[in-house]
C-alpha positions in Angstrom: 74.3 109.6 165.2 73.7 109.3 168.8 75.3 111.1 171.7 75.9 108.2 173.9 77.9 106.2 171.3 81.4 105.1 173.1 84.6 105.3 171.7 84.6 101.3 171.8 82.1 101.2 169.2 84.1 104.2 167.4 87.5 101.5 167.3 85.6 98.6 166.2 83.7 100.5 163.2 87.1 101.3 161.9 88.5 98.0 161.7 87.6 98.4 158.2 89.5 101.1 158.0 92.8 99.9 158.9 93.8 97.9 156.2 93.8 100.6 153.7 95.8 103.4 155.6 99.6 103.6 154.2 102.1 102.0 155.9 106.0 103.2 155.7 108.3 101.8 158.3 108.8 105.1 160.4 112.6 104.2 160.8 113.1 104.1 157.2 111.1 106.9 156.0 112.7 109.4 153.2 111.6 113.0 154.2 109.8 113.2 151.5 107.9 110.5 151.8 107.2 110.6 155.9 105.8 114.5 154.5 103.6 113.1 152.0 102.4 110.2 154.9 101.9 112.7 157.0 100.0 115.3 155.5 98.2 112.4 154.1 97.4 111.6 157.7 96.5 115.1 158.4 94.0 115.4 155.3 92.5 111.9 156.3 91.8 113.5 159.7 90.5 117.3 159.0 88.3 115.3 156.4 86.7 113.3 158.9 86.5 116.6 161.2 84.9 118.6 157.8 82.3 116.2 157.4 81.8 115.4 161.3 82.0 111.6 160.6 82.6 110.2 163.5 83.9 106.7 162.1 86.6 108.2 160.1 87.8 110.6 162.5 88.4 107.4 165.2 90.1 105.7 162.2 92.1 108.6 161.2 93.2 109.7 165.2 95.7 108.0 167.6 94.0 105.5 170.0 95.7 107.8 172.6 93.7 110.7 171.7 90.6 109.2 171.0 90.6 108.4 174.6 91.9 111.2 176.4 89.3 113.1 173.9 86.1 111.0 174.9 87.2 111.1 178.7 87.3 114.8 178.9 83.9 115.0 176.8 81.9 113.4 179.0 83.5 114.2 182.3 82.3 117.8 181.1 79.1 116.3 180.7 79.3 117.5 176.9 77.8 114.6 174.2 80.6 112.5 172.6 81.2 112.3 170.1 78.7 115.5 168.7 80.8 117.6 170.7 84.1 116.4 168.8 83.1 118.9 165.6 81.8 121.7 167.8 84.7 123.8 167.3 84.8 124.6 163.8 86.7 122.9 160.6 90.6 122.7 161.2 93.4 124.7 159.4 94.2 124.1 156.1 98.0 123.3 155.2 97.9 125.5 151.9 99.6 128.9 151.9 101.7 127.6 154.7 105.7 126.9 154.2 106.8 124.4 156.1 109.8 124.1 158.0 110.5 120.1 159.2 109.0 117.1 158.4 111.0 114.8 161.2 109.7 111.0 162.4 111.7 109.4 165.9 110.3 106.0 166.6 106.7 105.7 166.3 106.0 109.6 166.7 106.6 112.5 163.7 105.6 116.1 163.2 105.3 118.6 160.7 106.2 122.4 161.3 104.7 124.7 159.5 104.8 128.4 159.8 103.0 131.3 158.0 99.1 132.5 158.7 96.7 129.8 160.1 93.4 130.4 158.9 91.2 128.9 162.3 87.9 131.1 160.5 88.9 134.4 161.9 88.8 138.1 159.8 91.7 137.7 157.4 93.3 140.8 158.4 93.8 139.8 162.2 95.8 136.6 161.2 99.6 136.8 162.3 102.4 134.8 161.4 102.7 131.6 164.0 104.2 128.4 164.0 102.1 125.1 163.9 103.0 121.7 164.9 101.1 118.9 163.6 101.8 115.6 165.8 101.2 111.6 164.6 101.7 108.5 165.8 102.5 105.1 164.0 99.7 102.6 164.5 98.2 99.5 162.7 101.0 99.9 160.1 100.5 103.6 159.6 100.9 107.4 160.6 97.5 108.6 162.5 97.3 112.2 163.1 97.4 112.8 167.0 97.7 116.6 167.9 98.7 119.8 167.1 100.7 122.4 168.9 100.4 126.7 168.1 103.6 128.6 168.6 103.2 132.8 168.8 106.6 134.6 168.4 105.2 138.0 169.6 107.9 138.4 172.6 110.4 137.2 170.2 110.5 139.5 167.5 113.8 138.5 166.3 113.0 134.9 165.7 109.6 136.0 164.0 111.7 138.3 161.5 114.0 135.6 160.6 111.3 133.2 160.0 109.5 135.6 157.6 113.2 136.2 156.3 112.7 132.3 155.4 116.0 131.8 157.5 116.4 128.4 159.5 114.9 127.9 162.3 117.5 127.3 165.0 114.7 126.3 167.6 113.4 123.0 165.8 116.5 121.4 167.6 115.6 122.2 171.0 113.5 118.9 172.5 110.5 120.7 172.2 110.4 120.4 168.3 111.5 116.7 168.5 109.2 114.0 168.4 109.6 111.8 171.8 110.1 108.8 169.7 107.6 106.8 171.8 103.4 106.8 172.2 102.3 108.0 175.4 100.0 104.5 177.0 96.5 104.5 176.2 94.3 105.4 179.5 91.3 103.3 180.3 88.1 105.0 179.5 86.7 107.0 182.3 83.2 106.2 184.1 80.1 108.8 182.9 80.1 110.5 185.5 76.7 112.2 187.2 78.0 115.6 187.9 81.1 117.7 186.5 83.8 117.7 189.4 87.2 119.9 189.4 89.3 121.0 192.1 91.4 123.5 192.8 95.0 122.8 194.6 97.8 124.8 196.2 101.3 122.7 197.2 104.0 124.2 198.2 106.9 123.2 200.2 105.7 120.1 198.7 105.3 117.9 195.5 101.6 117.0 195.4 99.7 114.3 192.8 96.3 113.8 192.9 94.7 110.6 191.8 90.5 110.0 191.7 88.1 107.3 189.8 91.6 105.5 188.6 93.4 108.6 187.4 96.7 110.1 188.2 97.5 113.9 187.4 100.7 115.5 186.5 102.5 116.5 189.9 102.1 120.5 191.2 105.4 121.4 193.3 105.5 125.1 194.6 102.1 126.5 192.5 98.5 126.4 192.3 96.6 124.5 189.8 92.8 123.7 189.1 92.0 120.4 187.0 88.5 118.8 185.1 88.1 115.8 187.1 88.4 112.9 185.2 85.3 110.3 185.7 84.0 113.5 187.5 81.7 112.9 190.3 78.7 110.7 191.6 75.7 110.9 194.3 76.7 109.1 197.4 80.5 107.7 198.2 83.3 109.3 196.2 87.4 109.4 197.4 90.3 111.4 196.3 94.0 110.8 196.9 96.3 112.8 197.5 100.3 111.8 197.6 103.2 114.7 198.8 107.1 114.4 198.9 108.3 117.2 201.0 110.6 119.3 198.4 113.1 122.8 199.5 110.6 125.5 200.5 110.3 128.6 198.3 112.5 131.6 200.2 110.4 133.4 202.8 107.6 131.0 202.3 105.7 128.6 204.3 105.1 124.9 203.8 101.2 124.6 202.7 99.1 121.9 201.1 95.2 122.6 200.3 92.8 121.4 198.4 89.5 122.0 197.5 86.3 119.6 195.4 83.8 121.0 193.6 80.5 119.9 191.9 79.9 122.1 188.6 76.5 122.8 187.1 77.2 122.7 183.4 73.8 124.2 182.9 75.2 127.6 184.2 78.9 127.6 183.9 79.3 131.3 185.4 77.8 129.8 188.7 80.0 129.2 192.0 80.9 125.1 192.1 79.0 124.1 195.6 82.1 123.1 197.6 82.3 119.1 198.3 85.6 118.8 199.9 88.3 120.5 201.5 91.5 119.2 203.6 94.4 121.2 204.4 97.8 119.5 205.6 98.2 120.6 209.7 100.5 123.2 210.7 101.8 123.0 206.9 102.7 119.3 207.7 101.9 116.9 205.2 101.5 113.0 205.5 102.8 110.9 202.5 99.6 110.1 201.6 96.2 110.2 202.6 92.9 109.2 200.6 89.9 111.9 201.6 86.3 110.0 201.5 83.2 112.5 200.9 80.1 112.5 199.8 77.9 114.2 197.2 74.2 114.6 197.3 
């Protein structure tokens, strides 16, 4: 297999795939039978991940997340798709009871609570909740993402769960499938260098957006990102858009950012600084796009 395979080829050598994966209308879906689809899906997936085929797992994974997956890959400058199966085989499903099998739209989960085996000493596992999240595609469920749920500062709910009591908490919107697929991104250049950046807003709402990508909004916090597409030699350009927004209580209005080019080759090393821009006086424009270069 080769490292430089893109997921483009990935989609196309699973058209094959497609036609034989199950396909229930997700609004019309008995519970048992969305469970058995899904954990279907699941298997279809870890087996793919098991045998590091990188085929199956793009026929057995949302499009979504074979995206998102590849872009942060090789904007680490990591080898996609080897660097897919790095991480050890996923959990398996037996031994654990699950709690909801629930499909809205074109999105379902399965809960499951009970000891995850993710390959660690036996007698260190804990009790946790997991969260198994799919998508309906092509005419069937594709296993997109999973989700780990500790209840160690919530000893009470923990108790009742090993009780085998109901779960109160799979109603909140965070255990309820959105009921639509988040839009596929485009795929990312390969970048030259690994880029992040480190940012501090506040006073303000502050997105980024570089190479084509937007970023979820930081109001009132710090936050350091992987930049996606990461960086090249020569011309590069970042974005930034702020909405003023009620200062924090004693606090002053301040907008900062700072670029960095990463040696992957030494990941404890310093980032040599490629950029930084601070808003005046704590006075932010509504936008403003910062050209630098990288050598």
């Amino acid at each position: 297999m080769t490292t430089d395979m893109t997921l483009r080829t990935l989609v196309l050598l699973t058209a094959g795939l497609l036609a034989s994966l199950p396909s229930p209308s997700p609004a019309q879906s008995a519970e048992p039978e969305l469970e058995s689809a899904l954990v279907a899906s699941y298997g279809r997936w870890r087996d793919a991940m098991v045998r590091q085929d990188a085929r199956a797992w793009a026929g057995a994974i949302t499009q979504y997340r074979q995206v998102v997956t590849r872009n942060q890959l090789v904007s680490e400058k990591q080898a996609f798709p080897d660097e897919v199966f790095a991480n050890g085989d996923p959990p398996k499903l037996d031994g654990l009871r699950l709690l909801e099998s629930e499909a809205v739209g074109k999105t379902a989960h399965l809960v499951y609570f009970g000891k995850v085996d993710l390959g660690q000493d036996r007698n260190l596992l804990k009790d946790t909740v997991l969260k198994l999240k799919f998508g309906f595609e092509n005419g069937g469920w594709k296993y997109d993402s999973n989700r780990f749920t500790s209840f160690d500062t919530a000893p009470e709910v923990l108790k009742a769960l090993q009780s085998g009591k109901k779960a109160d908490f799979l109603d909140t919107p965070e255990f309820t499938p959105p009921g639509t697929l988040p839009a596929v991104p485009p795929l990312c250049r390969v970048p030259e260098f690994k880029g992040g950046y480190k940012l501090q807003s506040f006073g303000y709402e502050t997105q980024v957006l570089m190479n084509g990508f937007d970023y979820t909004p930081v109001e009132d916090a710090l936050d350091q990102q992987v930049i996606i597409g990461g960086l090249v030699t020569g011309q590069n350009e970042i974005t930034l858009r702020m909405t003023p927004v009620p200062t924090p209580e004693n606090g002053k209005s301040a907008v900062q950012i700072r670029l960095y080019k990463l040696d992957v080759t030494q990941p404890d090393k310093p980032g040599i600084e490629v950029l930084r821009w601070e808003a005046p006086d704590g006075k932010a424009p509504k936008q403003i796009t910062l050209p630098f270069t990288v050598k």
